[in-house]
N, CA, C and O atoms as a GROMACS GRO file, in nm:
protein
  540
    1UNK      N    1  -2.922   2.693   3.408
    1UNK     CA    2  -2.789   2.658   3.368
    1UNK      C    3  -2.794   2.525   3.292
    1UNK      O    4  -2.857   2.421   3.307
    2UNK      N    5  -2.716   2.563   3.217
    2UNK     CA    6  -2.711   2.388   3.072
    2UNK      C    7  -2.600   2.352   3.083
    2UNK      O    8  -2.511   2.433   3.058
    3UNK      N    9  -2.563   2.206   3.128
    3UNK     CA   10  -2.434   2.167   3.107
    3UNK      C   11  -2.419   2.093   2.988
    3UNK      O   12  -2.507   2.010   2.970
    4UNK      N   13  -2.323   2.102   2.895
    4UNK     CA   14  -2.340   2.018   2.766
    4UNK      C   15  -2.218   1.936   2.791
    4UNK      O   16  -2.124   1.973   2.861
    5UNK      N   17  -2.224   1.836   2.738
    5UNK     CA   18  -2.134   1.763   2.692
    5UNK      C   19  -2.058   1.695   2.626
    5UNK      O   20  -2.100   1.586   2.587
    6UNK      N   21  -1.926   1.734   2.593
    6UNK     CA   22  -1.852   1.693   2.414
    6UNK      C   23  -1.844   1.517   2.393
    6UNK      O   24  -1.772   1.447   2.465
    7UNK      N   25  -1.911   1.475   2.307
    7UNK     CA   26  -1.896   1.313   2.309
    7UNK      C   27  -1.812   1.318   2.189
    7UNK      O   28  -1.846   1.394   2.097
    8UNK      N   29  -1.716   1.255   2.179
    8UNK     CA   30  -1.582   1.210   2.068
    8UNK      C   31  -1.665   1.178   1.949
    8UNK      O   32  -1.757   1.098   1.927
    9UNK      N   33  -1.595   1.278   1.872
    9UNK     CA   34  -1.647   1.213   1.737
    9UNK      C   35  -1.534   1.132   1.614
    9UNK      O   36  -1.415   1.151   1.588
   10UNK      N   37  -1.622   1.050   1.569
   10UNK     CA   38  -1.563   0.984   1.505
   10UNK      C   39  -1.452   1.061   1.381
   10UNK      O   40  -1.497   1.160   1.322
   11UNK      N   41  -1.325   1.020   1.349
   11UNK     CA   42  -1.303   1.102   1.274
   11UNK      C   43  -1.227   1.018   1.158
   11UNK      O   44  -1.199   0.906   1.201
   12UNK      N   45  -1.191   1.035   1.048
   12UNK     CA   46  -1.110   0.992   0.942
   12UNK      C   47  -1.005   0.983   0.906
   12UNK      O   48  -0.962   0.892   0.835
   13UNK      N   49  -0.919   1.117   0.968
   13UNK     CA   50  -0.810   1.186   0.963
   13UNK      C   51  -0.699   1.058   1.003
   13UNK      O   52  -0.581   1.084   0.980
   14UNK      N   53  -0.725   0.951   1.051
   14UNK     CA   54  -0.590   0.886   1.028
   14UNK      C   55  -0.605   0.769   0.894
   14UNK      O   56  -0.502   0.741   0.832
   15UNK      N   57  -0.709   0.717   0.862
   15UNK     CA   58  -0.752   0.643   0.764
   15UNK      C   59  -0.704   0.749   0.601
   15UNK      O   60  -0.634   0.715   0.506
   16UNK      N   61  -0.765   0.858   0.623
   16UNK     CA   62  -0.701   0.911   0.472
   16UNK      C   63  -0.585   0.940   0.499
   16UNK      O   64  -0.501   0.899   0.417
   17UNK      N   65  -0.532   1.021   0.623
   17UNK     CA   66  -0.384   0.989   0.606
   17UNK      C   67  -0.280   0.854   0.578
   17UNK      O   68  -0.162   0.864   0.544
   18UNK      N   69  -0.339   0.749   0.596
   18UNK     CA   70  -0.257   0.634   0.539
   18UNK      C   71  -0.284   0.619   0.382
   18UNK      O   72  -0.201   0.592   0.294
   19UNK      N   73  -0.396   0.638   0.370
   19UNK     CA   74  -0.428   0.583   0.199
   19UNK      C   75  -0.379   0.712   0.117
   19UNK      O   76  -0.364   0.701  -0.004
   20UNK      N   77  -0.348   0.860   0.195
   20UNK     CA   78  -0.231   0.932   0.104
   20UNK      C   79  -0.119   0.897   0.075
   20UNK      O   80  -0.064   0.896  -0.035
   21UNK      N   81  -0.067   0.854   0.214
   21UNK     CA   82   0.056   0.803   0.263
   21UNK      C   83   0.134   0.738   0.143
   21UNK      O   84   0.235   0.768   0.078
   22UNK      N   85  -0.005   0.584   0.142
   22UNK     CA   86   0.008   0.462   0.047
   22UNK      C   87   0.042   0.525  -0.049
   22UNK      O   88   0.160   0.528  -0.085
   23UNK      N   89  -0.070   0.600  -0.122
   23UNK     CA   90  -0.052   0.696  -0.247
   23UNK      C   91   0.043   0.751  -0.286
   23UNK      O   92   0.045   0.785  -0.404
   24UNK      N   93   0.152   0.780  -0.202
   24UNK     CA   94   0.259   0.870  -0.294
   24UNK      C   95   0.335   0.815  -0.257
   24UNK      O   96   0.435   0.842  -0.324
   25UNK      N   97   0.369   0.707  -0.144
   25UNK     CA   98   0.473   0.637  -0.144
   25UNK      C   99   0.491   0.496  -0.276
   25UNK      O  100   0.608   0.472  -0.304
   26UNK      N  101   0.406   0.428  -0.335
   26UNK     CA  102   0.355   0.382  -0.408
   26UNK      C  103   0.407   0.441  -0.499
   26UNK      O  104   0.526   0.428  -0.530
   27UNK      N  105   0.295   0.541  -0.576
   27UNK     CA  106   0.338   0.626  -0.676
   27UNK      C  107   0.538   0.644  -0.689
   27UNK      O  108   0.626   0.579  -0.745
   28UNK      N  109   0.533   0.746  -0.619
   28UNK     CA  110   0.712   0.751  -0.618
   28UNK      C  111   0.797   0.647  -0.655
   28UNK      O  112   0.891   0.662  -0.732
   29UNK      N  113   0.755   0.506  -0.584
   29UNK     CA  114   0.856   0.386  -0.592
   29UNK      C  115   0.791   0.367  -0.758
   29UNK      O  116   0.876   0.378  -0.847
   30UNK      N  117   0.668   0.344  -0.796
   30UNK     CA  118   0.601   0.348  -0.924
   30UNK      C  119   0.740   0.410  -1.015
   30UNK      O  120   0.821   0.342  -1.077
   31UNK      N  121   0.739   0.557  -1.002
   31UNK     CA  122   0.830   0.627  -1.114
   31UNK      C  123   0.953   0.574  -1.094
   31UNK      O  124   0.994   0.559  -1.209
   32UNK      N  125   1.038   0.535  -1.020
   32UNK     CA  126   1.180   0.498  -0.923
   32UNK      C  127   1.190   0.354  -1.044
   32UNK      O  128   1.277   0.328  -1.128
   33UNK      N  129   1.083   0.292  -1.015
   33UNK     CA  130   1.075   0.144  -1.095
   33UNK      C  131   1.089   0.200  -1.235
   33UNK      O  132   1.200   0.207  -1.286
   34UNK      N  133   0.988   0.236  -1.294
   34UNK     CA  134   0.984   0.296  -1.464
   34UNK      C  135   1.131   0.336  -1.493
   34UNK      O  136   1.201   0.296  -1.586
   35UNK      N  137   1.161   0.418  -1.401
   35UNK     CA  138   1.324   0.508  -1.456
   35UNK      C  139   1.418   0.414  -1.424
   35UNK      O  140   1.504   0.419  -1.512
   36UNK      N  141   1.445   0.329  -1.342
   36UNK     CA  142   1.524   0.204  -1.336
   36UNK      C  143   1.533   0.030  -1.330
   36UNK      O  144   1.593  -0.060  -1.270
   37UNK      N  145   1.411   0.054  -1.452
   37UNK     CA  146   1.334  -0.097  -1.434
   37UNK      C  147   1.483  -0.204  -1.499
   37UNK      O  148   1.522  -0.302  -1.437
   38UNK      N  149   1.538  -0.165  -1.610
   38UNK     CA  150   1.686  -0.252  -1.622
   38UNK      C  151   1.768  -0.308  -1.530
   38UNK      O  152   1.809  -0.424  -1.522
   39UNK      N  153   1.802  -0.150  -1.416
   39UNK     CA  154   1.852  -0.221  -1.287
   39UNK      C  155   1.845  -0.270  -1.194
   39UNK      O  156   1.923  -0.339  -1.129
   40UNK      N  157   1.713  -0.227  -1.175
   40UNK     CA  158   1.628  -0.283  -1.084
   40UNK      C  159   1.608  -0.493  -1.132
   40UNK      O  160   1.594  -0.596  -1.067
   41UNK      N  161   1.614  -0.472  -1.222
   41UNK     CA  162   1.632  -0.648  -1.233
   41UNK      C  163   1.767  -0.717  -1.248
   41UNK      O  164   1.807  -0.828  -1.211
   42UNK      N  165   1.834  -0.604  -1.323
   42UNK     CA  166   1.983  -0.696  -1.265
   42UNK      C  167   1.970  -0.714  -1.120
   42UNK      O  168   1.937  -0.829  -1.089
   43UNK      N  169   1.989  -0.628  -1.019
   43UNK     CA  170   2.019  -0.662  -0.901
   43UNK      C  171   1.879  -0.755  -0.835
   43UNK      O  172   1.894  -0.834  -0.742
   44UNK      N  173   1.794  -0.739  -0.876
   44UNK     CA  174   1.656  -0.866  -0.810
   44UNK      C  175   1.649  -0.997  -0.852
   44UNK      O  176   1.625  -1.086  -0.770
   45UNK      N  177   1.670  -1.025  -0.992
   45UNK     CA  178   1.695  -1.142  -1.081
   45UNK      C  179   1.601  -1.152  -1.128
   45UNK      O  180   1.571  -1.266  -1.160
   46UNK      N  181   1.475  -1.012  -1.169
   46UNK     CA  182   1.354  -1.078  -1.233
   46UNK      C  183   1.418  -0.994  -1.372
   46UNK      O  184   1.536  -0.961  -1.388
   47UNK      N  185   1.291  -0.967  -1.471
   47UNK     CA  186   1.305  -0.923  -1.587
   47UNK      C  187   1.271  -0.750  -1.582
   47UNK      O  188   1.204  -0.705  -1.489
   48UNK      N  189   1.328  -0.655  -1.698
   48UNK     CA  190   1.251  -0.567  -1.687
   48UNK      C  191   1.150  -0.532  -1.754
   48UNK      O  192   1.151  -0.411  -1.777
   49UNK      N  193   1.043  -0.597  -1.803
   49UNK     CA  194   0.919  -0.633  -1.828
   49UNK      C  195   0.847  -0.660  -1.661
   49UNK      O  196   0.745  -0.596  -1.634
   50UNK      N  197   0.895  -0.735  -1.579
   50UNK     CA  198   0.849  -0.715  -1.499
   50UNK      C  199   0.831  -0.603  -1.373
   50UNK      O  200   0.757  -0.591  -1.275
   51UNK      N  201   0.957  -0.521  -1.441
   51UNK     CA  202   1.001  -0.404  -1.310
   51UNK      C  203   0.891  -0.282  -1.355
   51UNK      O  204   0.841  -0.208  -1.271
   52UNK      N  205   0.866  -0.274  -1.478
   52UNK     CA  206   0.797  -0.195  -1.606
   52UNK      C  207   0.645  -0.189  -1.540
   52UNK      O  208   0.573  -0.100  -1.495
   53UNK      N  209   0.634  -0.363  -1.562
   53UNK     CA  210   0.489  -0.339  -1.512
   53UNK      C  211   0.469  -0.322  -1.374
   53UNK      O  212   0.386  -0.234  -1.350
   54UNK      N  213   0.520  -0.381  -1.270
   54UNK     CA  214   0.534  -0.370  -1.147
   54UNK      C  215   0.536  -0.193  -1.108
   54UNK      O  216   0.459  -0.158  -1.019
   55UNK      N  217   0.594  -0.122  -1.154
   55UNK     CA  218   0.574   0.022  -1.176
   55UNK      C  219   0.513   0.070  -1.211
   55UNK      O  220   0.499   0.173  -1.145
   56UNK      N  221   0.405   0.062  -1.348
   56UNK     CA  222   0.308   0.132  -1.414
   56UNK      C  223   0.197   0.090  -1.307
   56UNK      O  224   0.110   0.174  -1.282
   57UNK      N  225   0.195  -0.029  -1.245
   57UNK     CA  226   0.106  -0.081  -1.143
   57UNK      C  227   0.072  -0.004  -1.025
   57UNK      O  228  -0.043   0.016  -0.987
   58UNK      N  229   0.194   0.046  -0.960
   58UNK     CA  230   0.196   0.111  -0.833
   58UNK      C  231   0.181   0.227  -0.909
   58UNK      O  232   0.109   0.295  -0.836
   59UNK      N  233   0.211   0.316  -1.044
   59UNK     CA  234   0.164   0.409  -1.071
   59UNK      C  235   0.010   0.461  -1.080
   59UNK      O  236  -0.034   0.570  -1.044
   60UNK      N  237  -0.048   0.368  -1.129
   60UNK     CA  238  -0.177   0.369  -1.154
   60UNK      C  239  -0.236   0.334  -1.021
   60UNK      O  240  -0.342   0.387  -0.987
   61UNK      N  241  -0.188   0.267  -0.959
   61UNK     CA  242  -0.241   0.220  -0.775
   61UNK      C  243  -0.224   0.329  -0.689
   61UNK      O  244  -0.296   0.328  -0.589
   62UNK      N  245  -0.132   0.439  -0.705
   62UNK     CA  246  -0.133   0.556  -0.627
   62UNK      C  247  -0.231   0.657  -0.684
   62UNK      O  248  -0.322   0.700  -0.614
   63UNK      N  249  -0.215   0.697  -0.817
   63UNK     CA  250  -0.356   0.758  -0.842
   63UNK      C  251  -0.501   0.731  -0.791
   63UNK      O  252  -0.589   0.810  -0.760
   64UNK      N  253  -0.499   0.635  -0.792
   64UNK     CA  254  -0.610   0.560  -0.774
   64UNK      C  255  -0.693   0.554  -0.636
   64UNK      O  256  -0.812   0.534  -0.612
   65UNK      N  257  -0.582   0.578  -0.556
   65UNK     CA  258  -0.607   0.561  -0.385
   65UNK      C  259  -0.596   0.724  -0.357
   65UNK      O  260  -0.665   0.775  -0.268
   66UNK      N  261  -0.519   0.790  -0.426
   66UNK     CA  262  -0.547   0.942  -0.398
   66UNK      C  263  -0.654   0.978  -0.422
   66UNK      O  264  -0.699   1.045  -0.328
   67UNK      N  265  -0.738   0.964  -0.525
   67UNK     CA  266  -0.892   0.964  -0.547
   67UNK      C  267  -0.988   0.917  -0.483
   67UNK      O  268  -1.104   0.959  -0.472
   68UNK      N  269  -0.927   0.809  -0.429
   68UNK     CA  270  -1.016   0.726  -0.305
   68UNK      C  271  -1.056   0.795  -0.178
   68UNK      O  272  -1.162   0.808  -0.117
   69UNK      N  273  -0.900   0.846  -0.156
   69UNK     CA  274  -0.900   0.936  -0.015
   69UNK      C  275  -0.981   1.078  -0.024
   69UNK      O  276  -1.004   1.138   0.081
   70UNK      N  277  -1.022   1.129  -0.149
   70UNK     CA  278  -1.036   1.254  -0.170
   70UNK      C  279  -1.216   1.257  -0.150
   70UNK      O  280  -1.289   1.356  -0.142
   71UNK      N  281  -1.244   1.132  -0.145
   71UNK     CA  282  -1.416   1.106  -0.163
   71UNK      C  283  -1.434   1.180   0.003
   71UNK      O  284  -1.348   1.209   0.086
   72UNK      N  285  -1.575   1.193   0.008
   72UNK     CA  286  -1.665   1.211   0.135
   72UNK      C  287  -1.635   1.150   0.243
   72UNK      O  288  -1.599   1.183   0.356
   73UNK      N  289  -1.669   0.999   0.154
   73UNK     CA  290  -1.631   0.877   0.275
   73UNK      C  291  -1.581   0.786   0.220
   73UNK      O  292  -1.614   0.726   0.118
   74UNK      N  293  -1.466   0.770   0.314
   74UNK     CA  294  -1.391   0.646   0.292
   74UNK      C  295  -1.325   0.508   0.319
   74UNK      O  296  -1.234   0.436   0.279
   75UNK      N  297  -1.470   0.517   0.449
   75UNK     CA  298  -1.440   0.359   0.518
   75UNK      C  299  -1.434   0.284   0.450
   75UNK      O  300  -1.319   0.248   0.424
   76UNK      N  301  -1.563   0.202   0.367
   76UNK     CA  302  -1.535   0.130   0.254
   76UNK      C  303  -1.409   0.103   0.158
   76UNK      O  304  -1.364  -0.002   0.112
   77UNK      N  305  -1.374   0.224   0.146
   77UNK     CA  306  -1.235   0.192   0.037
   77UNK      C  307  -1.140   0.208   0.110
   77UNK      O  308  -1.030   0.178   0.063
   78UNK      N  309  -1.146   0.265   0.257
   78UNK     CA  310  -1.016   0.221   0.321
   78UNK      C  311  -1.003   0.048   0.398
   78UNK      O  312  -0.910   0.030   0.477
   79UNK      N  313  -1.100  -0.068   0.367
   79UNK     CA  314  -1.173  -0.109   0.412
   79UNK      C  315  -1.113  -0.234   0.301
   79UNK      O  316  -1.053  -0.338   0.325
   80UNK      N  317  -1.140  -0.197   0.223
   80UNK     CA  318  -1.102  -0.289   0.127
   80UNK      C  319  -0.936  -0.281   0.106
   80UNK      O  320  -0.855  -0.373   0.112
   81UNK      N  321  -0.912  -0.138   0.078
   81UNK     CA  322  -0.758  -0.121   0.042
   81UNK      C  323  -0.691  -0.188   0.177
   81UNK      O  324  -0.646  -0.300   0.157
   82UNK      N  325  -0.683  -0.154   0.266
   82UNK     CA  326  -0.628  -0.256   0.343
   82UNK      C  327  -0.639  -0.402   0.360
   82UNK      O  328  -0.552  -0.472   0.411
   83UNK      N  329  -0.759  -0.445   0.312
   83UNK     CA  330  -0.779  -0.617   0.295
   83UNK      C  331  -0.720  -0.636   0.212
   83UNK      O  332  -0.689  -0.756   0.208
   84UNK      N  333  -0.653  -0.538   0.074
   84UNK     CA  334  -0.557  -0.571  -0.057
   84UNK      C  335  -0.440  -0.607  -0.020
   84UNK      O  336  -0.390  -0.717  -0.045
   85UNK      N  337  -0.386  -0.515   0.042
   85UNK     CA  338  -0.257  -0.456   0.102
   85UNK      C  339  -0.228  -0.589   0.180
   85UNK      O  340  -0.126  -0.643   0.138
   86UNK      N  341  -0.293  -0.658   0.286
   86UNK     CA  342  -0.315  -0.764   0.351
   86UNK      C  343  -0.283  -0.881   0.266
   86UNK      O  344  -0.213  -0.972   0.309
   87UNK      N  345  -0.320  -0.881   0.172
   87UNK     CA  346  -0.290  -1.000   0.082
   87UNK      C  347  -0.218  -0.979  -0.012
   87UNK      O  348  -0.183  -1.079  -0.076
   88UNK      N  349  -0.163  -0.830  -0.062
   88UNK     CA  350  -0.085  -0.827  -0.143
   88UNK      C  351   0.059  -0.898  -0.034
   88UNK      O  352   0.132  -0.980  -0.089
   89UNK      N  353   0.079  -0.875   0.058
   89UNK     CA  354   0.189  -0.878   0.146
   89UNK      C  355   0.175  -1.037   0.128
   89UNK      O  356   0.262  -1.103   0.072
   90UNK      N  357   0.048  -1.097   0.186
   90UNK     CA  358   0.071  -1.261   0.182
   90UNK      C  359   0.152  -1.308  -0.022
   90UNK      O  360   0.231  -1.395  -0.058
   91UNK      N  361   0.080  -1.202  -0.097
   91UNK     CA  362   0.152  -1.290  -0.198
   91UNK      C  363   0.279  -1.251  -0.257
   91UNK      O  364   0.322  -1.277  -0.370
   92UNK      N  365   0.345  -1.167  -0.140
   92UNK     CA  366   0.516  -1.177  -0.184
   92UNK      C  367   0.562  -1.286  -0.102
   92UNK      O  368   0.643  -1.372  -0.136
   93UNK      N  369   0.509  -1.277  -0.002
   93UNK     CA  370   0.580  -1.461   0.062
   93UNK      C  371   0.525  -1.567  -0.008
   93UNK      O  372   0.584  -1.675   0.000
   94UNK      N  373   0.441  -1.560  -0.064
   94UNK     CA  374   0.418  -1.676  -0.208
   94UNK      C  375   0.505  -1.705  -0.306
   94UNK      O  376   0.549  -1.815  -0.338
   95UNK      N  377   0.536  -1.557  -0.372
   95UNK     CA  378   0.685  -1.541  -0.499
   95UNK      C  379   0.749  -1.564  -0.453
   95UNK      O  380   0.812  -1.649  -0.516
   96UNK      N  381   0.810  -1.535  -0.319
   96UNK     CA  382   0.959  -1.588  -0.265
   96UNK      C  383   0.956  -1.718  -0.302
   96UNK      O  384   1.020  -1.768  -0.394
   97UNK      N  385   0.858  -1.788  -0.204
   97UNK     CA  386   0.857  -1.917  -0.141
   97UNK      C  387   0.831  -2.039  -0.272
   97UNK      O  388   0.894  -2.144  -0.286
   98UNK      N  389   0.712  -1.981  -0.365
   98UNK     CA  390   0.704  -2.036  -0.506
   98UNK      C  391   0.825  -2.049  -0.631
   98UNK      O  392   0.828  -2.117  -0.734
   99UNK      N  393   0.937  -1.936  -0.562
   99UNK     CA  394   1.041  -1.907  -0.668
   99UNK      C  395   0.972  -1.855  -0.791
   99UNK      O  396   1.023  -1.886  -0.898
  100UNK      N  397   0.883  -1.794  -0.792
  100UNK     CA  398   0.818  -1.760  -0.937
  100UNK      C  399   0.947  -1.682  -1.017
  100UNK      O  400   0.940  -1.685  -1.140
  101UNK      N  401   1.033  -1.630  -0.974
  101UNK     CA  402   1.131  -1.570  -1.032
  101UNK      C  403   1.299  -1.605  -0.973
  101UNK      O  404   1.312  -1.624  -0.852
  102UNK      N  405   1.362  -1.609  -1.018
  102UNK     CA  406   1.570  -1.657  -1.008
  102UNK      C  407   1.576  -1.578  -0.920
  102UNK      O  408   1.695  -1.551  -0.937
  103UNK      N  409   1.526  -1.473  -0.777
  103UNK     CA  410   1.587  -1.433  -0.740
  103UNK      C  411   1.689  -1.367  -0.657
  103UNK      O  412   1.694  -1.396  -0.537
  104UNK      N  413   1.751  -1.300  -0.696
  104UNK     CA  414   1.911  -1.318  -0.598
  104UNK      C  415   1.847  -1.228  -0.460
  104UNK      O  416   1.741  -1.166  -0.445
  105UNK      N  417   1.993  -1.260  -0.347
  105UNK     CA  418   1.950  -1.230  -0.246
  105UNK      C  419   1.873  -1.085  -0.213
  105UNK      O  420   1.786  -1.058  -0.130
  106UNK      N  421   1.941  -1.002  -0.311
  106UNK     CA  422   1.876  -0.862  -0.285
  106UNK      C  423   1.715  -0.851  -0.356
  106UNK      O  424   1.632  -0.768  -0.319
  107UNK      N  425   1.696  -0.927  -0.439
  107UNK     CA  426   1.546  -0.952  -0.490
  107UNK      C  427   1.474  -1.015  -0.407
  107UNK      O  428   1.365  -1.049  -0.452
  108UNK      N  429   1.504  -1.054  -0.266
  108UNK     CA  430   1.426  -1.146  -0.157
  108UNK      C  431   1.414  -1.085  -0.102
  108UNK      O  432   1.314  -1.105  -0.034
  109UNK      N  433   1.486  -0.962  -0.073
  109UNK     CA  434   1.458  -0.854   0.033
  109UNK      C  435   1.390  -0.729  -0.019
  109UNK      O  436   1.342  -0.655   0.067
  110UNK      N  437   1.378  -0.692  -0.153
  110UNK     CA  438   1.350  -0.633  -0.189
  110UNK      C  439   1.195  -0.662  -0.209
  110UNK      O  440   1.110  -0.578  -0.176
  111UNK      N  441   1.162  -0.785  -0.264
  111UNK     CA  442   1.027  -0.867  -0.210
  111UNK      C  443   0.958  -0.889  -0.138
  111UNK      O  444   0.836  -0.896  -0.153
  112UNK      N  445   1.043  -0.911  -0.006
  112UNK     CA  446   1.000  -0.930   0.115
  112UNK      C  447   0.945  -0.808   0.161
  112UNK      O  448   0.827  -0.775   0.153
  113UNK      N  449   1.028  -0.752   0.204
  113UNK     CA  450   1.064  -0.560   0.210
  113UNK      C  451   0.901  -0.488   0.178
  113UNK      O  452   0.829  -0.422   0.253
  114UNK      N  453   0.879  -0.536   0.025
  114UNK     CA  454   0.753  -0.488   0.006
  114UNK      C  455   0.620  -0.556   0.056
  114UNK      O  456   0.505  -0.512   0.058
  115UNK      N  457   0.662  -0.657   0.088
  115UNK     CA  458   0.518  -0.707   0.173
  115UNK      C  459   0.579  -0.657   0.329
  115UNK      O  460   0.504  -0.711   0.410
  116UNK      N  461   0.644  -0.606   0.376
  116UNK     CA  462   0.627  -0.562   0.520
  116UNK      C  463   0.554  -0.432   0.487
  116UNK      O  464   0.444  -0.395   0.527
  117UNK      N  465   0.644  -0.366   0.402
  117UNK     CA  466   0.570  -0.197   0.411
  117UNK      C  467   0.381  -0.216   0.338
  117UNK      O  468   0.301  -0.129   0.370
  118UNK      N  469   0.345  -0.308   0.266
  118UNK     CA  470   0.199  -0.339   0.246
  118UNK      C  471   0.131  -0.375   0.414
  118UNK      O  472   0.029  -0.331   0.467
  119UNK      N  473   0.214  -0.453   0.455
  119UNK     CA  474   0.166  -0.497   0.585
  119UNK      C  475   0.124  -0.384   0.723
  119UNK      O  476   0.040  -0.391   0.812
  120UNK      N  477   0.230  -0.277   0.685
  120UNK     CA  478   0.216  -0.184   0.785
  120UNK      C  479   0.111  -0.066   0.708
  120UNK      O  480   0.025  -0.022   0.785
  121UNK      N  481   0.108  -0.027   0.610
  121UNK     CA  482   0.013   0.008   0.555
  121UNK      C  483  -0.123  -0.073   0.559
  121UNK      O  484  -0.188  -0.055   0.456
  122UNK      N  485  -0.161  -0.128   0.617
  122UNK     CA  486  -0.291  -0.236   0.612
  122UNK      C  487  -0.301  -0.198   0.708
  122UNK      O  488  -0.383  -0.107   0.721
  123UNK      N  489  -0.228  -0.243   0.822
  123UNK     CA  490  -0.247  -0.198   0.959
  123UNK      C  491  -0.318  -0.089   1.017
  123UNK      O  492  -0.408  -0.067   1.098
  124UNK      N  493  -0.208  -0.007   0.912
  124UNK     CA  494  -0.247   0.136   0.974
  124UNK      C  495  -0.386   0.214   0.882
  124UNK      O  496  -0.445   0.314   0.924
  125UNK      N  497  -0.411   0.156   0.775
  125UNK     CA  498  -0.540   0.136   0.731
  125UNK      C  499  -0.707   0.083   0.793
  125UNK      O  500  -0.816   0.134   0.820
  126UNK      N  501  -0.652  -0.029   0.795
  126UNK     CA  502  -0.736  -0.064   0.895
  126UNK      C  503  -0.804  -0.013   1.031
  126UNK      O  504  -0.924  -0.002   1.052
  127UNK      N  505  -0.696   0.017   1.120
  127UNK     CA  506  -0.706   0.083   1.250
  127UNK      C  507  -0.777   0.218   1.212
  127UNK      O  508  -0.872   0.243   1.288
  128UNK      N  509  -0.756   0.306   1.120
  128UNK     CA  510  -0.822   0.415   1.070
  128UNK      C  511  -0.982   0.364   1.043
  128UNK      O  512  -1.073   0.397   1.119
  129UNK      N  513  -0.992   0.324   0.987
  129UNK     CA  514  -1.114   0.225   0.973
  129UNK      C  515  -1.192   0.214   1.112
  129UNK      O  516  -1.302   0.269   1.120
  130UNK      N  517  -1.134   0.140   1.228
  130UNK     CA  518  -1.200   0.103   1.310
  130UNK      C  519  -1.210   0.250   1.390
  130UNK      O  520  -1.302   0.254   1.471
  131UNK      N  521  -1.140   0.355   1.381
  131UNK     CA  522  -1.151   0.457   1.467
  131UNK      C  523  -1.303   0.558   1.382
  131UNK      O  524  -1.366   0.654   1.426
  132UNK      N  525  -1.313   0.500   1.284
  132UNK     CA  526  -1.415   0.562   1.235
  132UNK      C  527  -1.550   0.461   1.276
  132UNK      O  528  -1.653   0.516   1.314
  133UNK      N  529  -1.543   0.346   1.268
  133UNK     CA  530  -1.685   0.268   1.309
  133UNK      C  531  -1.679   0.287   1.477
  133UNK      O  532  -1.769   0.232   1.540
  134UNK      N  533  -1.578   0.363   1.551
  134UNK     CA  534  -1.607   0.319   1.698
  134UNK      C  535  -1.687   0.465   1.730
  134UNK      O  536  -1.760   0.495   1.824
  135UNK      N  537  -1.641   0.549   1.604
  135UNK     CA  538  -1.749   0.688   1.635
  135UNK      C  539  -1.929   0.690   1.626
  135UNK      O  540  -1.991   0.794   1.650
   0.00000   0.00000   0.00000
């Protein structure tokens, strides 16, 4: 008689699920920005040159991480993308706090706003990450 025994394997499945996650939530706000980059700065107080690029940015940043997730392996780039995400979040409390831009109260939250959801995306990046090195 053989007794075997199942030892946990390491798995990925929550690490690419965040960096999809990132990916199309990103993306989406990406197109949202492009199609209302005018209003999107009346009500923030920046320019729409900046809403423009700020959009083509997260456009090209969601592609980009969907491809990431689609590889073999993706500790490394989930690894890094969350150390981004991590500091992208530290440098919206920089723009606030620097005033790099006029803007009004709903552009502080809307700023802010996006470094929490980078922040929880890191998180939950990360932790994917470590559930894969604890395998």
């Amino acid at each position: 008689m053989t007794a075997t025994t199942r030892t946990p394997q390491s798995t990925d499945s929550l690490l690419r699920f965040a960096m999809r996650a990132d990916a199309v939530i990103s993306g989406l706000t990406g197109v949202a920005l492009l199609l209302l980059a005018p209003r999107v700065a009346e009500w923030s107080g920046t320019t729409p040159a900046v809403e423009y690029a700020t959009g083509a940015f997260f456009v090209v940043f969601g592609i980009a991480v969907l491809a990431l997730a689609a590889r073999p392996a993706v500790r490394t780039s989930g690894l890094v993308l969350a150390v981004g995400n991590a500091l992208f979040s530290v440098l919206t409390v920089v723009v606030v706090l620097a005033d790099v831009w006029p803007l009004t109260t709903t552009g502080v939250v809307l700023v802010l706003g996006t470094g929490v959801y980078t922040l929880v995306m890191a998180e939950l990046q990360y932790q994917g990450v470590r559930r894969i090195a604890k395998g």
